[in-house]
Structures are given as C-alpha cells and as structure tokens.
C-alpha positions in Angstrom: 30.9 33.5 30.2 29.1 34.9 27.3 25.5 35.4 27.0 23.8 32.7 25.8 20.5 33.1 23.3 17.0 32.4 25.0 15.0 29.6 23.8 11.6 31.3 22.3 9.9 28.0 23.3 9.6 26.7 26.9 7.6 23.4 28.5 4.1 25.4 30.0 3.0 22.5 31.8 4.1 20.0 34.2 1.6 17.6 35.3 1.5 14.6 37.4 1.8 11.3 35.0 0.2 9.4 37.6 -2.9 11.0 36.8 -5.1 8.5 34.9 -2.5 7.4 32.8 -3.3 3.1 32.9 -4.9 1.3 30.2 -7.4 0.6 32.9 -8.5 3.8 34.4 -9.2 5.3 30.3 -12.8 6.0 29.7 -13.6 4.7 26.3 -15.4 7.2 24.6 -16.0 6.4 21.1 -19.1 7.7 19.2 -22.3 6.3 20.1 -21.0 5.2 24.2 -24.0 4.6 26.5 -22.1 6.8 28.8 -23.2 9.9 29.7 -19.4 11.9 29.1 -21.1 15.6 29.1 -21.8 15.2 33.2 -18.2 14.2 34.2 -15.7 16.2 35.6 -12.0 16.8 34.8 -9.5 14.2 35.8 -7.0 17.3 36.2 -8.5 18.8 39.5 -7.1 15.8 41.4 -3.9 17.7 40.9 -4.8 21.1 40.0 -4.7 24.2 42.4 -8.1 25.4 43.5 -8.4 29.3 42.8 -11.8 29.1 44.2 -15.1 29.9 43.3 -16.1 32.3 39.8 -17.5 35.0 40.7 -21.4 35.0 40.8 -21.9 37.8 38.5 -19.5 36.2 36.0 -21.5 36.0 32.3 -21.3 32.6 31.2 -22.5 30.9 27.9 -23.5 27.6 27.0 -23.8 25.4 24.0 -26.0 22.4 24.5 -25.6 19.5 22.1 -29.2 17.2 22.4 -30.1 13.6 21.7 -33.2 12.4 20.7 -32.1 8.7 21.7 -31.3 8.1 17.9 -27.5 8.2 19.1 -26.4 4.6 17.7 -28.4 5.3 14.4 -27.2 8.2 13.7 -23.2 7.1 14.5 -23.8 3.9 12.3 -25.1 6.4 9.6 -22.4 8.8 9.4 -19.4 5.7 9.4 -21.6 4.7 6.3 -21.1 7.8 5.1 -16.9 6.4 4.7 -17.5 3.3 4.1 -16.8 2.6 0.6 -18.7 -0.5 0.5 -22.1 1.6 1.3 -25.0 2.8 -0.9 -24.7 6.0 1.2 -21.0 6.2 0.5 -19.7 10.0 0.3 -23.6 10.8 0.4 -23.6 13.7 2.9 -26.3 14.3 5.0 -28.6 17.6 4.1 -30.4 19.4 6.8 -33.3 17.8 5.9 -31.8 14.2 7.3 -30.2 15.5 10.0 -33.4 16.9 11.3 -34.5 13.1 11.1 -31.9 12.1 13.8 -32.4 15.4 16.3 -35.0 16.0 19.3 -38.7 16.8 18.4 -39.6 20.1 19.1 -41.3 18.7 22.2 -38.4 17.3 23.0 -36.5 20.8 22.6 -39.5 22.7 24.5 -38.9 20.5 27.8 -34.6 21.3 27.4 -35.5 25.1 26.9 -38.2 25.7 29.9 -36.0 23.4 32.3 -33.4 25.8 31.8 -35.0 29.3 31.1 -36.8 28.4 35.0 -33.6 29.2 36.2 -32.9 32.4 34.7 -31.1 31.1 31.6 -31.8 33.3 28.0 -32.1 31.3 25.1 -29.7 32.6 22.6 -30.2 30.6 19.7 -31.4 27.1 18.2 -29.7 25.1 15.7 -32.4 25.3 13.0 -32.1 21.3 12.9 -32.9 20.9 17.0 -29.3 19.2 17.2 -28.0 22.4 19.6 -28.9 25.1 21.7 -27.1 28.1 22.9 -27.8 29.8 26.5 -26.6 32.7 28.5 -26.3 33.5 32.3 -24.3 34.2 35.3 -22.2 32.1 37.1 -24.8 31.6 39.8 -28.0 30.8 37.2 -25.8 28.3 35.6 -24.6 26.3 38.8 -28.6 26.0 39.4 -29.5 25.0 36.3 -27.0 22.1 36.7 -26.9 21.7 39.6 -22.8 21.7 40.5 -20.4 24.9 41.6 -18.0 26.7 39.1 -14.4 27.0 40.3 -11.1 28.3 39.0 -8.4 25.7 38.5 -4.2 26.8 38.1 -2.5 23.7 36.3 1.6 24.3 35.7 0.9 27.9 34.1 -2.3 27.1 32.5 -5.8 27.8 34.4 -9.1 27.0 33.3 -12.7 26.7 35.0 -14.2 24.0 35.6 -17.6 22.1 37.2 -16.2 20.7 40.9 -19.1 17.6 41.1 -21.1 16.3 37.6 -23.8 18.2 36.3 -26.6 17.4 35.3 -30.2 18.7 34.7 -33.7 18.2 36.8 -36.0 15.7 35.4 -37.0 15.0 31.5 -34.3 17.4 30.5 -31.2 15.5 31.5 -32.1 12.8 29.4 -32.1 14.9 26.2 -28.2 16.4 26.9 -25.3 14.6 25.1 -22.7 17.2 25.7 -22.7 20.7 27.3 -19.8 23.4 26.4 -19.3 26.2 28.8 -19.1 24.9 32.0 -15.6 23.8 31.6 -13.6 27.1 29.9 -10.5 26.7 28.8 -7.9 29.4 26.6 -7.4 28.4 23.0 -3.8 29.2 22.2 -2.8 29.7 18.5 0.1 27.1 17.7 2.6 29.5 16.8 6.3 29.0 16.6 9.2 31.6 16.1 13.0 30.7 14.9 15.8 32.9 16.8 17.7 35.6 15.0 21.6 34.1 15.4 22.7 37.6 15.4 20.8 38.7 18.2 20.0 35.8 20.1 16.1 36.9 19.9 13.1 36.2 17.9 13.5 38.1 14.3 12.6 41.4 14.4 9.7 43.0 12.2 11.1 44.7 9.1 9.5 47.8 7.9 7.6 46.9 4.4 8.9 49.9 2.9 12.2 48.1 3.8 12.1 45.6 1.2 11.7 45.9 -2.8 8.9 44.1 -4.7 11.6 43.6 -7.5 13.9 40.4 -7.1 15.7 39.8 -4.9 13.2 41.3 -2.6 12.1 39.2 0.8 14.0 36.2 -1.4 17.5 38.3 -0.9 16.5 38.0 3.0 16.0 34.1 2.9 17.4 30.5 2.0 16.2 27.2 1.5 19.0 25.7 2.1 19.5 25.3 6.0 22.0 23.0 5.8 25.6 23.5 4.7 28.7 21.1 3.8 30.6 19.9 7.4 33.7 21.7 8.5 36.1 21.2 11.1 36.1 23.7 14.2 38.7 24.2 17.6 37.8 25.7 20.6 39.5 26.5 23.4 39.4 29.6 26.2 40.8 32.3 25.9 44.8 32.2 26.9 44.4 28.6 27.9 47.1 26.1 26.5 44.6 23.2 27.8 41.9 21.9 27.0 41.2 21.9 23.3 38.1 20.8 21.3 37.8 19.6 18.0 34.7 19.1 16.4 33.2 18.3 12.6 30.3 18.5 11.0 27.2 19.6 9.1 26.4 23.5 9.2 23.0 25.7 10.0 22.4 28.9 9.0 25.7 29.4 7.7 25.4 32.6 6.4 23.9 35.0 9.3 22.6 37.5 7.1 19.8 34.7 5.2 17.6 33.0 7.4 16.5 29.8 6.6 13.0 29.0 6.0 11.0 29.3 2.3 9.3 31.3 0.2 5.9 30.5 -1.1 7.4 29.3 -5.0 10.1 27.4 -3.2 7.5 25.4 -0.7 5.6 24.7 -3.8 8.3 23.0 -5.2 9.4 20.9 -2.1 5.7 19.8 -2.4 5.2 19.0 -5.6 2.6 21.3 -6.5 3.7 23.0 -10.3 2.4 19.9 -11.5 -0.8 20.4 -10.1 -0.9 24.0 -11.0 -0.1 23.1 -14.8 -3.5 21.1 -14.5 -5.4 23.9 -13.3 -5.6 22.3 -9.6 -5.0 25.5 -7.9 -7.9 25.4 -5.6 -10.7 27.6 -7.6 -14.0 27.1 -7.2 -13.2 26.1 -3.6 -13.6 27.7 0.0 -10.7 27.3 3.0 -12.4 28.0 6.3 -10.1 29.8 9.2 -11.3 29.5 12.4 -9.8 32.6 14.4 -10.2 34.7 17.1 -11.2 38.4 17.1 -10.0 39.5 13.4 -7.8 41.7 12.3 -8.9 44.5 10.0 -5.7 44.5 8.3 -5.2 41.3 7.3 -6.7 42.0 3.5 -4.1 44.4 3.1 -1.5 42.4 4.5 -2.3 39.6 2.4 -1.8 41.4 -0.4 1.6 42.4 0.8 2.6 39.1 0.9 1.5 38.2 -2.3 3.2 41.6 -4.2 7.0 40.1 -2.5 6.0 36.7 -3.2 4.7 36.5 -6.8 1.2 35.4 -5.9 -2.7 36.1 -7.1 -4.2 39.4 -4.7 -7.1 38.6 -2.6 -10.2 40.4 -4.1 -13.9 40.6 -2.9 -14.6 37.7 -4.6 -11.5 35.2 -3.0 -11.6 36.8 0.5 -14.2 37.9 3.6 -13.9 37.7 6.9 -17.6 36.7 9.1 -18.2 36.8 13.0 -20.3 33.9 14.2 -21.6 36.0 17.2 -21.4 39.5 15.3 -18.4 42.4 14.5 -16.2 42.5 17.6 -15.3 45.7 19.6 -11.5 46.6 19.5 -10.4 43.4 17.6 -7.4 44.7 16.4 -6.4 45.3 20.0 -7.3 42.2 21.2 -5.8 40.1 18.2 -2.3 42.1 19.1 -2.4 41.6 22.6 -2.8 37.7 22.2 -0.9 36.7 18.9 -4.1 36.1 16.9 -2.8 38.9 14.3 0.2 36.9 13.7 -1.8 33.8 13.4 -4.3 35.0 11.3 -1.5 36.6 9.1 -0.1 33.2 8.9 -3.0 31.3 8.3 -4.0 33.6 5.3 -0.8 33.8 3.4 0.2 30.2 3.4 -3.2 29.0 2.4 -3.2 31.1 0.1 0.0 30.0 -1.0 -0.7 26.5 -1.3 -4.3 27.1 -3.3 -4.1 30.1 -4.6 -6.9 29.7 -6.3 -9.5 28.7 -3.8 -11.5 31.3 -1.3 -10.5 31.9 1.3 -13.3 32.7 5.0 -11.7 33.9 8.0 -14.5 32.8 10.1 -13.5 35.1 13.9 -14.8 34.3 16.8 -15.4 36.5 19.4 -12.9 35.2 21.9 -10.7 32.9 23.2 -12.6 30.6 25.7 -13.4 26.7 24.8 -17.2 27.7 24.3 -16.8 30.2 21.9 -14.8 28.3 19.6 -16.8 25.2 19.6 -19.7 27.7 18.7 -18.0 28.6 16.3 -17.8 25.0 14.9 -21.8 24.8 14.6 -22.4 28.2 12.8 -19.3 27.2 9.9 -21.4 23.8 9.6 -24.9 25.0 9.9 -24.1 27.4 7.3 -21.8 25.3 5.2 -19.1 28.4 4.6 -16.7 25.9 3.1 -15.6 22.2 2.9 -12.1 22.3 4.4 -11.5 24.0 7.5 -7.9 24.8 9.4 -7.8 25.4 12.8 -4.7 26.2 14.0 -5.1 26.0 17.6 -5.4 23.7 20.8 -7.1 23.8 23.7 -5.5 21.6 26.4 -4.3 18.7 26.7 -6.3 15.7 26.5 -5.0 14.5 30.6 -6.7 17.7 31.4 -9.7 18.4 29.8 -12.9 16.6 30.8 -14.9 14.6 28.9 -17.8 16.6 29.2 -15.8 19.2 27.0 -14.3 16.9 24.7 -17.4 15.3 23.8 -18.8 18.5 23.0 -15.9 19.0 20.5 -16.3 16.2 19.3 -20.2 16.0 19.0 -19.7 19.3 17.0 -17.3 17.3 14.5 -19.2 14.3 13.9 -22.4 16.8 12.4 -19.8 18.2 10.1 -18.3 14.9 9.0 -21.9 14.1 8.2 -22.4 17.1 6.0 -18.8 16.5 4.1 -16.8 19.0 6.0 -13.6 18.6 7.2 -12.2 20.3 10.2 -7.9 19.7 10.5 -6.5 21.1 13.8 -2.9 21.9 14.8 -1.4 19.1 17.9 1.0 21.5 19.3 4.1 22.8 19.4 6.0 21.2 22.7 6.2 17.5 22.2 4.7 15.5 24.8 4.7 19.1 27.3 7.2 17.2 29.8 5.2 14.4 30.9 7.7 12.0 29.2 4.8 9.6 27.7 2.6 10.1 24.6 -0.5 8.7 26.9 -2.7 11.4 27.3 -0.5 14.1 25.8 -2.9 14.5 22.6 -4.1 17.6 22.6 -7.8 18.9 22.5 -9.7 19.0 20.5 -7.3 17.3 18.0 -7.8 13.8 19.4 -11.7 13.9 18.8 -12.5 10.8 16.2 -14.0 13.3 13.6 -11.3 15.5 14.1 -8.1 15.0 11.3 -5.1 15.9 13.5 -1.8 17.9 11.6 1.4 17.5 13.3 4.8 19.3 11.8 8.1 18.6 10.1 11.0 20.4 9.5 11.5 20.2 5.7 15.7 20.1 5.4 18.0 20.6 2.5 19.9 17.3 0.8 23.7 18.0 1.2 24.2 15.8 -2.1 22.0 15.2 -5.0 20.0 18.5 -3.8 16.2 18.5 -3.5 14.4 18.4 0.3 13.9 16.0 2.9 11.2 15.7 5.9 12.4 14.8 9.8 9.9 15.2 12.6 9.7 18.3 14.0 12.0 18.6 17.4 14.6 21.0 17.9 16.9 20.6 20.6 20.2 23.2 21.2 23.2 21.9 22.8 26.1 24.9 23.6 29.5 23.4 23.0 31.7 26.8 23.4 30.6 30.2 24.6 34.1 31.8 25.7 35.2 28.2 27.3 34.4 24.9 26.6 31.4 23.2 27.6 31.0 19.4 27.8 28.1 18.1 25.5 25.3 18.1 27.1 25.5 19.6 30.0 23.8 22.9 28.8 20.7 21.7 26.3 17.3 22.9 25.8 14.1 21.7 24.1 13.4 24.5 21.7 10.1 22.9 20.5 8.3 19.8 18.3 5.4 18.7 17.3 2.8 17.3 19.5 0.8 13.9 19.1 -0.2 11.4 21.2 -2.9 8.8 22.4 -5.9 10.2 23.8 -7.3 8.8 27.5 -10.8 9.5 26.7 -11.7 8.2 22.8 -10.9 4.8 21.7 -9.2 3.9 18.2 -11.9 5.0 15.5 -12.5 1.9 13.1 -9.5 3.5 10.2 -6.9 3.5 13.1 -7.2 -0.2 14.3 -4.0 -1.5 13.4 -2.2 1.3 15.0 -0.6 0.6 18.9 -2.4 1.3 22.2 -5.8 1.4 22.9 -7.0 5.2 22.3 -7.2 7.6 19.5 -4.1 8.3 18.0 -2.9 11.6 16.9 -1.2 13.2 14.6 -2.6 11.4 11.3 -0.7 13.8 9.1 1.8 16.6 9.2 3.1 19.3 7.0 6.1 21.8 8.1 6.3 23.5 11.2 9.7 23.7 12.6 9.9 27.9 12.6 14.0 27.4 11.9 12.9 26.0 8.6 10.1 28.1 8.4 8.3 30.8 6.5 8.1 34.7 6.6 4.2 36.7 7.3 3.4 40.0 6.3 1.7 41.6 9.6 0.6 44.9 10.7 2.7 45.9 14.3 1.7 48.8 16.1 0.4 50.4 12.9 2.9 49.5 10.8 2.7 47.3 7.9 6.0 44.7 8.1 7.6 41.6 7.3 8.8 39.1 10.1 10.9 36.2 9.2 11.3 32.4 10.7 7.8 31.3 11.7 5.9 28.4 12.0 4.7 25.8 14.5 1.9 23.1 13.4 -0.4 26.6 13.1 1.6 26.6 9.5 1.0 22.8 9.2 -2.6 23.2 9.6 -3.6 25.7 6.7 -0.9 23.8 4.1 -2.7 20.5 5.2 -6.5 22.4 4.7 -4.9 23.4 1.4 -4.0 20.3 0.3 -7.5 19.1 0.5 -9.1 22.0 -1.1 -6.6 21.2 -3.9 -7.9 17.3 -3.8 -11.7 18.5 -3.6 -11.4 20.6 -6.2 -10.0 17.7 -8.2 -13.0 15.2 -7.0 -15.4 18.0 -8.3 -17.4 17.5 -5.2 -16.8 17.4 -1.2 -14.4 14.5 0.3 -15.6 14.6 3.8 -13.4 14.2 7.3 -9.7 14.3 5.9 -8.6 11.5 8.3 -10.4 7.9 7.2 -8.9 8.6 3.7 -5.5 9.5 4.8 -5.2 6.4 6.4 -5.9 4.4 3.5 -3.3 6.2 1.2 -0.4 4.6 -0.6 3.5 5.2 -0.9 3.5 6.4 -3.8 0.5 9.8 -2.6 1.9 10.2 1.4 5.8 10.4 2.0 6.4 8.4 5.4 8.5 10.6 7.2 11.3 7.9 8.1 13.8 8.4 11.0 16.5 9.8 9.3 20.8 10.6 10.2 23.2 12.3 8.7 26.4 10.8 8.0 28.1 14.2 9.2 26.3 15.3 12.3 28.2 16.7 14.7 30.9 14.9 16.8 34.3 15.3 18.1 36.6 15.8 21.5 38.1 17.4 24.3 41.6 17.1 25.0 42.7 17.8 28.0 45.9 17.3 30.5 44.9 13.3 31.0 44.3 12.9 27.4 40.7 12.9 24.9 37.3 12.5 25.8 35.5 11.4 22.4 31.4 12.5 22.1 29.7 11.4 19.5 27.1 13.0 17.6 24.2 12.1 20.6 26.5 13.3 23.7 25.1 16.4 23.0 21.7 15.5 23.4 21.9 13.0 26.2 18.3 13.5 28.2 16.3 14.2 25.3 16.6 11.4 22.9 14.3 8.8 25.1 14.3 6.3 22.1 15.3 8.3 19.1 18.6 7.1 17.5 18.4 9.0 14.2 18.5 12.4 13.6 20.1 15.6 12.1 22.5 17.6 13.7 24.3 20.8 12.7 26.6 23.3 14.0 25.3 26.6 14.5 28.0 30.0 14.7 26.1 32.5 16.8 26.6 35.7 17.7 24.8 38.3 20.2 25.5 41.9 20.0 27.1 41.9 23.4 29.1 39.2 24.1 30.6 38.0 20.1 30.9 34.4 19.1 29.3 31.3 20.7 28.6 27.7 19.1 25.6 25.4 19.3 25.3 21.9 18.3 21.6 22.3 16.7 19.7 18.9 17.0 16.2 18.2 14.3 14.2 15.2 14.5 14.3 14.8 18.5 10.9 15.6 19.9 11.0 14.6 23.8 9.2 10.8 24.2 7.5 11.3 20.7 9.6 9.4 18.3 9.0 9.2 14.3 8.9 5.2 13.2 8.5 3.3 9.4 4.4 4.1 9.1 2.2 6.1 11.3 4.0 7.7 14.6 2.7 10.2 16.7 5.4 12.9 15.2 3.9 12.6 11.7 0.7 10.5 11.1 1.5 8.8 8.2 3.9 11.0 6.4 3.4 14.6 4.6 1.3 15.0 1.1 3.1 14.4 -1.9 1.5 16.8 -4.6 -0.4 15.7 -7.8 0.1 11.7 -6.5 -1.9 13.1 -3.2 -4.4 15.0 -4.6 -5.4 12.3 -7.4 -5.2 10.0 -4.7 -7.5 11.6 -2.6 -9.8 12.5 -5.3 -10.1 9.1 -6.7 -11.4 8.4 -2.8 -14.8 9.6 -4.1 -15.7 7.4 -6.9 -14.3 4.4 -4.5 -17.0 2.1 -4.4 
C-alpha cells in the first residue's frame, strides 16, 4: 500500500452530547437576565478530567465587569441604539452617557476594598466605573471569591476553572455582573492549511528571494481555477486481471505545479469590489482593528512583501501601528512562532489590507493567550476607540464548555462596544460541529455572544461553464479510491475541516434573529472564504527568513475580509455603523449572496468490476458517514503524488461540513450568505440614514 497524505486538520475534541444539550436544561442568558451568570460554573467539569488544584503561587488576573442596578436601562438603551424607529437611532453612546449607566464611585470604593482586603492589587479602572482590573495569586483569588481553582483536561483541550460559584462577601457581590479570570481558557487562532499534492504535507515556505516581483511572480505559483473539466479514469492493481474501476468526473488541482487558491486582484474580483474601488470606496479615512496575540516585529515588512508580489498600496506610518494593551511584550517574536500567531497576524494584515486598501490598519497584541487577557483586550480597543471595525480571528472554546460566568464577561465587554458603534466580528471555527454530531452547543466562544457578529467560511469554486465563481459552505471531506489497489468508496475518508456555527446553550435568540430555528443564539450570521484548498498565500518571516507560504485560510481569513467589508461600508456611510450583525440580518438578495446547497452535475461516480460482476457508487458512496443531511455538494478527483510511494487518487468532497448543513436563507455554515460588493456596501451604508 502506498503512503497516504495526512490530513492537516483533525477533530480536537470529543465531548459527551449528553451534557446539557435539551431545550430544557439551556440557561437563557440574554442581555439584561436577572440571573446572576458571572457566579456559575462550567457545565463541562461534569465530564472533564480533574488535573487538580493551580498552584498557589500561580499569578492570576482579573477583569471585573460592575453594575450599578441600571442593567435593564441600559440594555433597552443600546437595542434603541438599532432600532430604526428610535430618536436615538445609530446615536452612540459617548463616555459621558455611559458613565450615566456605571457604579458611583462609592459604589466602585466598596468593590475595590472588598477585594484589595484579601491581598488583591488594583491594576486599573475603566475611566467610566464600568470595569475593573485585579491581580493576585491563585490563593488571594480563591479568598476573595470564595471557591478553589482547578485544572480541567477536556478531549485535548484544558482550561481552569472555579469548582463551586463564586461570589464576593457582603455589598460587593451585588455590584459584579461578570468576572474574567477565574475560568482561563487558550485562544487558538482559526487557521487552516491546504496539502501540497506533491508531497502529501502542508506547503512549504518559499524563500522570498525565490520569487520575482515582475509578472508572473507569486501569480505563476497559483490558480483560481480549482476546478477542471471531468475525465474518465481506470484503476486496477498492479498485475491483477480483476477487479477494475472506472470512474468520471470533475478535476482539482489538476495541474500539481499551481495551487489553487487567489491572489489579492483576483479575490477582488470574485467579490465585486473594482466597482467600489472606481468610486473611491477603498477604505480611507477608516481604521481595521486586529486583535492578536504577542506581535510580531516583522509583520510591517512582511506586509510590504505581500503587497510588492501582489500589486498593492505599502503600509506607511500613517496606515499601520501596532499597540499592546498591557505594554511591549518580552520575546514576542518567539512566542508568536511558537504558537502560530505570526502566521495569523501575517494573515490578518495582508488580506485586510487587501480588501480595503485604503483604510488603517491597528494590530492591537495582547500579551497572551489566556481568556482574560483577550477580553481585556476588548475594553482598552473600546475605551480608547482605536477603530470602528474590529476582526478577531480567533475562538476560545466551545460554547458546551465554557461557563457562563466567562461568556457573560465576553459578552458584557461587547455590548459597551456596540453602544459606542464598534463592531467586533469573530471567526466560528474551523472543525464543523468538533464531532459532537449536533449544532446544539457547538457555537463557539465568544462568537455566540449577542453583541458579537459571528463569520463563518466558504470555499469560493470556479464555474466549469459560463466561467466566473461560485460559494459552497466550507467542509472538505477526502475519500481515497486507489493508492496501489482499489479501495471501496468510503471506507477510507477523513474530515479535513469546515466551518463552525451553531446554537449557543447559554444566550437566547437576540430580537434580529427571531425567525430563525431553535431557541438560542444562532451563529454564523455571515461568512467569507475560508476553505485553505481554495485559499490564499501570506508573506511571513520563518526562522529569520522572509517567505511566501501558499494554501491558507480557515474562517481567521473570513474574519478580516468580513471586518473589511464594513470598513468599506462605513467609509461609505461617512460615519460609524455599529454591531455588524442586526444589519446583516435585514439585507436583501440583491447586497448578501445566499450561499445555496449546490451539486455538480459531474461529481465523481463510477464502479468496480469484479469476478461476480459491477458494483455501481454514486457520487455520495464516497462520503457515506459524513453527509448526516447534506445531499448537495461538489466533488472532484484529485491525482496525488508523494515523493515516496508515486500516484494515488482521492475523491475530494466541498460543501459537506459534519451535522452543519448550508439551507435557502440563514444556516449555521454561512449566516445569510457572503457580501456582494458595491450592492453590500451601499446597502449597508444606507442602514444609517434608515429612519
């Protein structure tokens, strides 16, 4: 048998679906709930493996979010804020009324001494009394709030967590809406990588020196078109008579020596965007916000790279900084490597940038990877208003896992922006529903918050006749049909990756998503491309070396086109448009593409012929156990060869992403569809004179 290629992606957790999956056990928590979510506990150590305790010494920081018991006022103020039939319509709040709606400094005093009495140091306090953060050890923190800090090990995720609800002593509890911190999880960049057919690995880097500036350049490397006319093949092992099998159909990656996936220009195009361009609409005068982790002092340069192969405008001082929320970072660069942030920050940049050339762009780095950090990270972009639309292309967990006391604190952190006009899109994933074979509970964190607008990914495929591009929902699913002997369809098959979505367990349906199914909040509400085998090349620096590395994406590239879009659309409005999601769901046909469930008329299909006669698959036999309810989607054969063992074939499956399933309208592979360029960006802009 022949060596087969890896998969780059695999499943990283398997969780229990009993666990608080009915309608019944789901905690409701919408803005503006009477319950106290920052004091609960997360459903996932019913099944999770305790590690045991942190260890005392163990630094620890915490951001507070307080209420002054102005809770329900200030919800039914910022949904005014959307609605178009209010005075306050599109009227964001300034500092000034958000004060009005935060604890008295009295109020503030109370939260501080309560916790500075057991050996907590104030760190800092949101000039508008709305937040506070603290630092301590392990063992000043589980006194303050009276629970124990444990390590937790779910599938091949871990994460700490409170093991009874928290809570302070006396006056001071009742002043807490949501704490950070206690629970800590890893935020993981959503990054995706295409295999090298040649290899049967991720693409290697190429030097930069490599490739010329002057056409064809990177573009001699790549090709938009995926997809090639169908073609008969015969298989059959080697010096056998019997048996034989015949297949036909569509091609990827024809040609080994392009890989498929787009260049800035051509993405452009798929979108729509010259005509937005010829109008001026390139994004200037606007800022894109990247929330990242650690930096990476090369990333100017690299940028410019990019843009010197590509065709676009440099980066200067004036269109690019980078800022640190919690000041410079020691060995960033190290750190970034180590955990993949260089490549995401390198992707993040460059297709912005791509997609608004024009605009600003604020890599805002935070100083790590844990929960706490990043939702700190939230408050200082707001508080200081660094820009209007903000990508983050990560995820923390998934929503079965983490608590509500975390998620609220996400999520109380969103609703200030969405009061001041910002919004903040986030990446759902990259692994479908993560094996639990529902979408209940397999939203991920913290893009199921209600003030949250949640991207999920595409792949973007090539029209066979009539040319231009289509959309399917991202899922990728390989099915060998011959590596030195024939193999029966389906029998050897792998998830290679999709975009995530779901309903959340914890938030109910915000008001915009009511006539969607189920109960809870919904995710994705749009999506962009991510499927890395129709993806997108980065410039990055790798051990030193400045280089090119081809077939990326996962919704970490859906996130900053998405952001981009909306600087585009803000920049038409003249003036901030607020939380990206309420608006998207009131868009027409003709300015959001529904991403439809769509098959080819030559996917893959054939037989086996044998000594008692044919076996006939059609196109699904090869992807029998992953389609759950899909019945339409793209296949294509794919010629592979490794450098030690020669041919092998693949039946390549798009469109089939585990129990997620794109439907007509809003489905939790797509949202509602994928921006259609000037049509979206008018749309959107007219949004703010809606009254």
């Amino acid at each position: 048998m022949k060596a087969k290629l890896v998969p780059r992606f695999t499943v990283l957790l398997t969780l229990p679906v009993l666990v608080l999956l009915s309608t019944a056990s789901r905690a409701q928590f919408v803005s503006g709930s009477p319950q106290k979510a920052w004091g609960r506990v997360s459903p996932a150590l019913q099944s999770a493996d305790d590690m045991g305790p942190v260890d005392r010494a163990q630094p620890i920081n915490l951001t507070l979010r307080l209420t002054s018991g102005k809770d329900q006022a200030f919800h039914q103020a910022v949904d005014a804020l959307y609605d178009p039939s209010s005075s306050s319509f599109h009227q964001w709040m300034s500092d000034k009324t958000l004060a009005a709606y935060a604890p008295s400094a009295q109020q503030m005093k109370i939260v501080q001494t309560e916790l500075e009495s057991h050996g907590l140091t104030i760190v800092s306090v949101d000039p508008n009394n709305l937040s506070l953060r603290v630092s301590g050890t392990a063992t000043t923190v589980e006194a303050a709030f009276h629970t124990q800090l444990h390590q937790f090990r779910s599938g091949t995720r871990s994460f700490r967590s409170n093991l009874t609800a928290a809570h302070l002593t006396g006056e001071a509890d009742q002043y807490l809406s949501s704490v950070a911190g206690l629970e800590s999880h890893t935020i993981r960049p959503m990054l995706a990588r295409a295999l090298d057919s040649r290899t049967g690995q991720p693409h290697q880097p190429i030097p930069l020196t490599a490739v010329s500036t002057t056409a064809p350049g990177l573009g001699g490397m790549m090709t938009d078109q995926s997809l090639s006319a169908p073609v008969p093949y015969n298989f059959k092992t080697t010096g056998a008579v019997l048996p034989i099998a015949i297949y036909f159909g569509n091609r990827y990656a024809a040609n080994s020596n392009l890989v498929p996936g787009f260049m800035p220009a051509q993405l452009q195009a798929a979108y729509g965007l010259p005509a937005a361009y010829k109008l001026g609409l390139t994004g200037a005068g606007q800022t894109i916000v990247l929330l990242e982790a650690y930096g990476d002092s090369h990333i100017e340069a690299d940028a410019n790279a990019f843009c010197a192969l590509t065709g676009l405008p440099p980066l200067t001082a004036s269109t690019f900084s980078v800022v640190y929320p919690e000041g410079p970072i020691a060995n960033a660069d190290q750190l970034a490597a180590e955990s993949a942030w260089d490549i995401e920050i390198a992707l993040d940049v460059e297709w912005a940038h791509a997609i608004a050339p024009g605009a600003k762009i604020i890599v805002a780095a935070a100083s790590g990877q844990d929960s706490e950090t990043f939702e700190n990270a939230i408050g200082y972009i707001t508080s200081n208003q660094l820009g209007y639309a903000v990508s983050d292309s990560w995820e923390e967990d998934l929503d079965l896992i983490a608590s509500p006391l975390e998620q609220q604190a996400f999520e109380d952190a969103l609703e200030v922006a969405a009061a001041k006009g910002i919004s903040f899109q986030f990446s759902t994933g990259d692994h479908g529903d993560y094996g639990l074979g529902t979408p209940v509970g397999t939203a991920g964190v913290p893009s199921d918050a209600p003030h949250a607008t949640a991207v999920g990914g595409t792949s973007l495929l090539n029209n066979l006749t009539g040319g231009g591009f289509f959309p399917v929902g991202w899922g990728n699913v390989l099915s060998y049909l011959d590596s030195d002997g024939i193999l029966v369809p389906s029998t050897d098959s792998s998830f290679l990756g999709g975009g995530g979505g779901g309903e959340s367990t914890y938030f109910a349906k915000p008001a915009w998503q009511k006539s969607l199914p189920g109960t809870g909040r919904q995710t994705p509400d749009i999506s962009a491309l991510a499927d890395p085998f129709t993806g997108v090349p980065i410039v990055v620096t790798t051990l030193g070396t400045q280089t090119i590395i081809l077939g990326y994406g996962g919704t970490s590239l859906a996130s900053p086109i998405v952001t981009a879009f909306w600087a585009l659309a803000e920049q038409k409005a003249g003036a901030p448009l607020g939380q990206a999601a309420p608006l998207i769901a009131t868009l027409s046909s003709a300015a959001i593409q529904d991403v439809l469930p769509v098959a080819s008329p030559t996917n893959v299909a054939g037989a086996i012929f044998g000594s008692t006669g044919p076996a006939f698959y059609s196109a699904s036999a090869p992807f029998e156990g992953h389609l759950y309810d899909t019945t339409k989607f793209v296949s294509a054969m794919w010629n592979q060869s490794t450098t030690e063992a020669g041919l092998q074939y693949a039946d390549f499956g798009f469109g089939i992403d585990t129990s997620l399933s794109v439907e007509p309208g809003w489905d939790n592979v797509t949202g509602y569809g994928t921006p259609i360029g000037l049509p979206f960006i008018e749309a959107v802009a007219a949004a703010a004179l809606r009254k």
